[in-house]
C-alpha positions in Angstrom: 0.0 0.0 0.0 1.3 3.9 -0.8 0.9 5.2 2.7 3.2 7.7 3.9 4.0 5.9 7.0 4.7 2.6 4.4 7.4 5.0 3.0 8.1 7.0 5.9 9.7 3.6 7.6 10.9 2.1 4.0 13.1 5.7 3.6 14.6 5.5 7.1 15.6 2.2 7.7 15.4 0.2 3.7 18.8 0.5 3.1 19.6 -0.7 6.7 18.0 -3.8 6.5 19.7 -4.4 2.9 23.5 -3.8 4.7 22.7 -5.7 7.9 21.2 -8.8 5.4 24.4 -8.9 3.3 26.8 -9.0 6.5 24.3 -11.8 7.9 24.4 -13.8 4.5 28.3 -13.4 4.3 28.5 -14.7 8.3 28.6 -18.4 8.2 27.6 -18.2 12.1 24.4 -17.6 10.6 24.3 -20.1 7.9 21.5 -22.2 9.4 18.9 -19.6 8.5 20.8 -18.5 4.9 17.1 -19.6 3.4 15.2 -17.5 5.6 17.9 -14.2 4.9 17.9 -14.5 1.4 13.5 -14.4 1.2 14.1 -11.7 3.6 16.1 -9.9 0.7 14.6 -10.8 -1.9 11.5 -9.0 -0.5 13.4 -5.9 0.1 14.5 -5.8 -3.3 10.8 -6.4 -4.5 9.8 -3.6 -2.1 12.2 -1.1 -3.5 11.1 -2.4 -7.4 7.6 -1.8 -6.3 5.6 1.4 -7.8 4.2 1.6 -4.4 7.0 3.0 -2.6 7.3 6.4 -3.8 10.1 7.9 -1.6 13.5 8.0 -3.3 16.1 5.8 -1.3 18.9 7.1 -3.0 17.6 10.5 -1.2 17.8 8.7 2.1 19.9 10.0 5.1 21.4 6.7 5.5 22.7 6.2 2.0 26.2 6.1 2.4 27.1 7.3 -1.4 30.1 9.8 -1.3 29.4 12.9 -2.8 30.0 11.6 -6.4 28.1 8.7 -6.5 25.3 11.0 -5.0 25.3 13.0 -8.3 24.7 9.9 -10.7 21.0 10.2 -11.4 18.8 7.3 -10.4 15.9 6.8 -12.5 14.4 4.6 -10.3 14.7 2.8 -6.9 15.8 -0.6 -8.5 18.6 1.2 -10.2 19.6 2.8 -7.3 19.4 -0.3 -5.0 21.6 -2.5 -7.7 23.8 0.3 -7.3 23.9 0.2 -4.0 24.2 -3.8 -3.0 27.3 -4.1 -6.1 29.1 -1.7 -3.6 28.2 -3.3 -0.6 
């Protein structure tokens, strides 16, 4: 759903719970639930590929782009987010 609180939360902590996955996946103290972490990603990067969240992540606080990388021009938040994860 396209609420603002939906995209208030997804602005603020999206690209959180993208970095914390990836070190989690990479961990083999958590390879037990690997399944379980990748679905959990998979969703996220459905979410941000989704015409329903409307804020710009790349936009976000918490992106942590250097000033360069801040200037490419996203055209969408899937671009951005493949951006994103290849320099995780």
């Amino acid at each position: 759903a396209n609420s603002p609180k939906c995209n208030s939360f997804f602005e603020r902590y999206h690209l959180k719970l993208v970095q914390e996955l990836f070190a989690v996946l990479t961990d083999t103290f958590h390879k037990p639930n690997f399944k379980l972490h990748a679905m959990t990603l998979q969703r996220l990067i459905m979410i941000a590929e989704s015409p329903h969240l409307t804020v710009q992540l790349w936009s976000s606080a918490s992106s942590p782009l250097n000033a360069q990388q801040q200037k490419h021009r996203f055209s969408s938040n899937s671009e951005f987010l493949h951006h994103y994860m290849i320099l995780l």
